[in-house]
N, C-alpha and C positions, 0 to 999 in steps of 0.2 A: 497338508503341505507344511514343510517346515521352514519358517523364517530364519536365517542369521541376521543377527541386529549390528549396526556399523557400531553405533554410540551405545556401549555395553552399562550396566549400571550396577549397584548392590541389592536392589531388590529389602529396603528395609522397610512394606509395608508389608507386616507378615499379620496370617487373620486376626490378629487381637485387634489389632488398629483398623483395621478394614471392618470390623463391626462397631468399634465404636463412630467412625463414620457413617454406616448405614444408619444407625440408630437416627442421625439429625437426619436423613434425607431416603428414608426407607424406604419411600418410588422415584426416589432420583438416582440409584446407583446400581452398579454393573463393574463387575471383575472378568465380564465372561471373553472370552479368546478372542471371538469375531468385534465388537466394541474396542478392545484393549487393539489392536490390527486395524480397525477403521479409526481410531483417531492417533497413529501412530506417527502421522506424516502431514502436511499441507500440501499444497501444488508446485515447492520445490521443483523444479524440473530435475535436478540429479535427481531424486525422491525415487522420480517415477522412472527412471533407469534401472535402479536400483530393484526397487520393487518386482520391475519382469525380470529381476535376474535372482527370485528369492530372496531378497534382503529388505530388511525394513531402518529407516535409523536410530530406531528406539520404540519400546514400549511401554505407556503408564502400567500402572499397576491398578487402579481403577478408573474409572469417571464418574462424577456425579453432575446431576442436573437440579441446581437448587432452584428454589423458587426466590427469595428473598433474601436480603442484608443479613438477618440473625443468621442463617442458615451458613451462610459464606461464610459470615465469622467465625461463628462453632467449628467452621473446619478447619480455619488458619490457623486455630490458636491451639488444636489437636497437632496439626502440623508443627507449628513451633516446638510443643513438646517431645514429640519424638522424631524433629528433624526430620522429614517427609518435605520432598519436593512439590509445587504446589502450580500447576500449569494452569492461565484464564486460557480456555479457549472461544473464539467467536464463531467465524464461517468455516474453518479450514481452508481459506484463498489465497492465503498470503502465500509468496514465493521465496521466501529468505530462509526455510526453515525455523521459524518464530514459533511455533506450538509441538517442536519437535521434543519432548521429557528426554531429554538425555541424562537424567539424573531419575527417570522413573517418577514414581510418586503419582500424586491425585491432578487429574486432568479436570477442571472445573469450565463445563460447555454454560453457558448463559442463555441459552435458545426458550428455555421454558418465563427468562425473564423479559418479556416482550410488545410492552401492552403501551400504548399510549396513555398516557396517564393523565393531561390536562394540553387543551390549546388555548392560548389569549391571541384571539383575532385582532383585539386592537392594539396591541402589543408587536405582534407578531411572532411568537414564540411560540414553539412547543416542548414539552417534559415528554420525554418517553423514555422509556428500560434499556438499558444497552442489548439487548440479546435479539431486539430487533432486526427482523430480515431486513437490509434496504430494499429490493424491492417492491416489498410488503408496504412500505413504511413511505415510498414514494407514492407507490396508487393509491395509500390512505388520503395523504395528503393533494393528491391531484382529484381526488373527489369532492373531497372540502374545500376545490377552488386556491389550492396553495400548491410549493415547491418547496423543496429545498435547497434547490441548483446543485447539490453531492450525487454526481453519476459515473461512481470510478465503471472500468470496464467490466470488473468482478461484479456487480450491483445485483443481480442474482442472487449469486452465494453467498453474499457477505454479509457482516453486520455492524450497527452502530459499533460496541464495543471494539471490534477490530478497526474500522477506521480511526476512531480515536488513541487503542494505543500502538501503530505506528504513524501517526499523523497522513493519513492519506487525501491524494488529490482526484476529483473527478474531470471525468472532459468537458463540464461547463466551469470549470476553475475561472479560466480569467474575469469573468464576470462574477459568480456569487461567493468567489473564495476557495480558499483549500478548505478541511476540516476545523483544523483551528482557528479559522478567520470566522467560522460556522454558532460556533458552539460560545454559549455564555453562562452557564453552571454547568457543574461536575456532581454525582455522587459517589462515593470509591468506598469500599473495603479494603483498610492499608494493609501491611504485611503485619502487624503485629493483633490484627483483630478488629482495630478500633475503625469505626464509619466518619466517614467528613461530608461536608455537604458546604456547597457555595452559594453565593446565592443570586438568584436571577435577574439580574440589572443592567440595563447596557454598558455600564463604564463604573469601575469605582477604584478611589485612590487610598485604599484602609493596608497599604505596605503589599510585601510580596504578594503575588497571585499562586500560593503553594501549590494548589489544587492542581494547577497547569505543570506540575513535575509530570504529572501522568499522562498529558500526551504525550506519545514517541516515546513513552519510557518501554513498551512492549512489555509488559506484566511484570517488569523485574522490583516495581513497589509497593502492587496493590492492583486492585480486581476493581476495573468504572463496572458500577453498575445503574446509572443512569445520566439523563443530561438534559439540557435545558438546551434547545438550538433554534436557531433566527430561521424565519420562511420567509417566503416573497408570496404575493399575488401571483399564481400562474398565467402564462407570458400571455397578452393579448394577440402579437401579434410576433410572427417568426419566419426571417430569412434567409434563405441559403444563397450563397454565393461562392465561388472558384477563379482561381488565376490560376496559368502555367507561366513560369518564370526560368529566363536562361542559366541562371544560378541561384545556389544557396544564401550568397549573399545579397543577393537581389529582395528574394522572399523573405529574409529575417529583418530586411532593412523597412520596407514596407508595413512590416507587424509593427517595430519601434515607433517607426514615423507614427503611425494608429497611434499607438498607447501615448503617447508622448502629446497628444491633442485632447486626452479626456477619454476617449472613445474605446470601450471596452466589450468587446464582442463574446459572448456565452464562449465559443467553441471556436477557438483557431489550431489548426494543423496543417506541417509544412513537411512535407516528403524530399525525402532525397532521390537521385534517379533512380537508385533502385528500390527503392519502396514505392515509390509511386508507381514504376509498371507495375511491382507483386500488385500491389492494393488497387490499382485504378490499369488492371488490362484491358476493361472491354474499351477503353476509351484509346483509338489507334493515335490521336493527336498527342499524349503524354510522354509515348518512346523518348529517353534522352532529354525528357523537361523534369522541372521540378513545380510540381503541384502546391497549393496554398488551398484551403478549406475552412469555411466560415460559415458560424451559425448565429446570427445577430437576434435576441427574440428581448420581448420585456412589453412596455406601454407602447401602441404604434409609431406616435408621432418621435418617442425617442428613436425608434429601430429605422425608421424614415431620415432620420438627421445620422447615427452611427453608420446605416447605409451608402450615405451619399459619403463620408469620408472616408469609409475604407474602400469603395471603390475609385475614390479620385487619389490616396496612398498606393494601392497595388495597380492604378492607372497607368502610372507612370513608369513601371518598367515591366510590366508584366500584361498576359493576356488573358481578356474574360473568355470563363469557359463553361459560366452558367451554372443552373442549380443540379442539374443531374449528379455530377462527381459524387457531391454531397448527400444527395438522396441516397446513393450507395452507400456510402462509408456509413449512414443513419443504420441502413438495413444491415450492415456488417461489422458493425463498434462491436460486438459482442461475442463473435464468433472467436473461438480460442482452439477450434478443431485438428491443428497444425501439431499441435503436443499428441496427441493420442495416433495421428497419420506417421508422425517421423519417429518418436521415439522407438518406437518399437521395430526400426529399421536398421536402429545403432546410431540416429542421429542426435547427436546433442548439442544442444541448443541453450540460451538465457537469451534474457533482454535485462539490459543494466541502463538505471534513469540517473543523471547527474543534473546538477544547478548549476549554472554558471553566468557571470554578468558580460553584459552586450558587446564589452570592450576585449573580452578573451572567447566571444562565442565561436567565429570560427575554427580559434586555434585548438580548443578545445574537440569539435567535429574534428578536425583532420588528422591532430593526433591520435586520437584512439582509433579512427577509421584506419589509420596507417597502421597503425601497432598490431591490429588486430590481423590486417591482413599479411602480417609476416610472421604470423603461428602457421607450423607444417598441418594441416588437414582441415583448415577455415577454408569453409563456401563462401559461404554467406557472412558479410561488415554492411552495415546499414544503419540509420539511424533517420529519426524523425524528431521535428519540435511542437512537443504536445502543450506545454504550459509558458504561458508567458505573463509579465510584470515589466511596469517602466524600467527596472532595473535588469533585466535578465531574462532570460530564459531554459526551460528544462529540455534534454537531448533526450530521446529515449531510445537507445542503442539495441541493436539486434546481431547477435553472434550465432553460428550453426556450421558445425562441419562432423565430418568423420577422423576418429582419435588414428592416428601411426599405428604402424606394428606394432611398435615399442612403447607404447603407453596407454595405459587403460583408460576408460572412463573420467573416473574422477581426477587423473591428472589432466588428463586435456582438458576437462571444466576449469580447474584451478588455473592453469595455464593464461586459458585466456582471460578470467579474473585478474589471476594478478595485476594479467599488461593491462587491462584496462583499468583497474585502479591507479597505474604507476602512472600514465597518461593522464587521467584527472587531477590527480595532485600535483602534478608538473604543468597543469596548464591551470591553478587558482581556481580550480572546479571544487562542488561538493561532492563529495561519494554519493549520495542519496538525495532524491527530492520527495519519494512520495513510499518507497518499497520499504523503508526501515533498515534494521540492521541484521536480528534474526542472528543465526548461524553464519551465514556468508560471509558477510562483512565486517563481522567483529573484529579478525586480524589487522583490519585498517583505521578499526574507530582511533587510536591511540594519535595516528598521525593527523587525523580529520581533528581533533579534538585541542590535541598540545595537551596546555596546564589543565584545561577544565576539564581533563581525564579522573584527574586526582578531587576536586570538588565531587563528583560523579560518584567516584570510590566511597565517600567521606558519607553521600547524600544516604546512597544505599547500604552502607554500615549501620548509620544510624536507623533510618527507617526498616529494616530489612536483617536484625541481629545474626539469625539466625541461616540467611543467604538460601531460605526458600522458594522465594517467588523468580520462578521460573528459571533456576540457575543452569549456568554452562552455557549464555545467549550475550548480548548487548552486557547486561551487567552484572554478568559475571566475572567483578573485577576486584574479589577479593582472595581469589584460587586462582590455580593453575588449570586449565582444563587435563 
């Protein structure tokens, strides 16, 4: 079968360069068809539209699977000389199109770099390889009596290195942090060859934190190839709890009230009425409420005292409804089976995740809820609050319908992006809190950003001469695409 590629490119790795490549990594590489076609894409949802319609949106020209620091270097700095795009890839789970080679070039997987390398127990820290599976990387550490609290939904497929470069968050965030509340050393292979290495401390005041350009930077400076990150004791003791509440502002007030007392529970999630039937049907009592979902674990006697206040906050306007809800959504956080049932129906779908603080949170929800619902061929406007801080909280938006006559595919994706981007910025929202920027969102970074676009331009000129680490994405911002 034959592919059309959306994202066309020049194809300037012709065999000279492709052997001197093999040469550094002569069982780490592959030019071959089916390779070049599996790592052409992430889990983008247009991707996968796309895909059943023969189309791919681009294809490297090899991948390699190094093992180590020299190895990556040897390749960058081949790269640099004959201009060759240089793609990090982790799990392939990202949704933004972020390891999508639109410029072609070497696709660098990290998966063979994966080892735990050192724990300090008394410390609390562990060193291990970016190219670690997380869920690999979690049952290590829950054997050793430890956690990490990073349990994005992808936790499966993914890996260290992809959660660090685009800053991602797990469903026990409000408690052990996002990724970079996580992590306390970096090791990276920059864009020009050269390795950096931080070093592992809990706090130090020796000038900027350079190293930290590379989270969220999404490969556009340099290749993490390991990390230094904080564990906890695995939780003694863990409670589920549920409220249905008459409104959204009832359940987002309740979480505040929490946070605002000290009390910071692993896992809260707040359903809108329509997610809560999708997600919590067998329960006949949620028709037309909005569900609240809580998972409080750590030392007992702490989870015994967080207990007692967030059920006397969600007390007060909302109804217990027990630990079942919760045993559910436990048994079904993972499930993503909805992509593979609908797309291939013609239905197209995203979920887009925004920040935003306590005092624009509803405005923020209604807005894009509204906006969305007045695109011609939207089913489905939805939305849930999966992450929360004293200061805010993250929406995580759900969009699905069937495209008009008159407009295909990817204009009805864009459609409803756009609105929902123009809705975030008009209600003092971020564009992103945990997905990155990728492809998708780039068009917006400009406005998300203002002046500190231009610093951005300045960072990655310098670091990044020759504009091969991972160009045509986030910082791709010294061309036109």
């Amino acid at each position: 079968m034959a592919f059309e590629t959306i994202y066309r490119h020049e194809g300037k790795l012709n065999n000279e360069i492709k052997e001197k490549i093999r040469a550094i990594v002569p069982d780490g590489f592959s030019d071959s068809l089916a390779d070049r076609i599996s790592y052409s894409h992430d889990y983008w949802p247009i991707a996968l539209r796309w895909f059943l319609d023969g189309k791919l949106p681009s294809m490297p020209d090899c991948i390699v699977w190094p093992t180590n620091e020299e190895q990556i270097a040897d390749i960058i700095k081949i790269a640099n000389q004959e201009k060759v795009a240089i793609v990090p890839y982790g799990g392939g789970s990202g949704v933004m199109g972020g390891v999508v080679a639109i410029k072609g070039g070497v696709v660098v997987d990290l998966k063979r770099m994966d080892a735990v390398l050192e724990m300090d127990e008394e410390s609390l820290m562990v060193r291990v390889q970016a190219g670690i599976n997380g869920m690999n990387f979690e049952r290590w550490l829950n054997r050793h009596g430890y956690t990490l609290g990073h349990i994005p939904q992808s936790l499966y497929p993914s890996t260290l290195g992809g959660w660090l470069a685009c800053k991602a968050a797990g469903q026990f965030s409000t408690k052990y942090g996002k990724i970079e509340d996580i992590v306390l050393a970096l090791k990276a292979v920059l864009a020009d060859g050269s390795i950096i290495a931080s070093k592992p401390v809990p706090r130090s005041s020796t000038g900027p934190e350079v190293e930290r350009l590379l989270l969220g930077s999404e490969g556009i400076l340099g290749i993490i190839t390991e990390a230094t990150l904080r564990i906890w004791p695995y939780p003694e003791e863990r409670v589920f709890i549920s409220f249905l509440f008459s409104s959204l502002a009832h359940a987002l007030n309740a979480v505040r009230r929490i946070l605002r007392r000290g009390v910071y529970p692993a896992v809260i999630r707040i359903y809108d009425e329509n997610e809560t039937i999708r997600h919590f049907y067998n329960f006949e009592e949620v028709k037309g409420k909005i569900i609240l979902i809580m998972v409080l674990e750590g030392d007992k006697k702490v989870v015994e005292l967080e207990e007692r206040v967030a059920r006397e906050e969600c007390g007060k306007d909302g109804k217990e409804l027990g630990e079942k809800p919760v045993v559910h959504w436990v048994e079904t956080r993972f499930d993503v089976r909805d992509a593979s049932k609908f797309v291939p129906k013609g239905f197209i779908f995203d979920t887009v995740e925004m920040s935003v603080n306590w005092k624009n949170a509803m405005q923020l929800y209604e807005n894009v809820i509204n906006a969305l619902r007045g695109i011609e061929g939207i089913i489905i406007a939805s939305a849930h609050a999966s992450h929360f801080y004293p200061q805010g909280v993250c929406f995580y938006f759900t969009f699905g319908g069937l495209p008009p006559r008159d407009k295909n595919a990817f204009d009805f994706y864009m459609e409803a992006w756009d609105t929902m981007m123009d809705a975030c910025i008009k209600s003092n929202a971020s564009i992103s809190h945990h997905h990155g920027i990728g492809i998708t969102r780039k068009k917006w970074l400009s406005k998300e950003m203002g002046k500190r676009m231009e610093m951005l331009r300045k960072i990655k000129a310098a670091i990044d001469k020759n504009n091969i680490m991972n160009p045509g994405k986030m910082g791709d911002v010294n061309e036109e695409d």
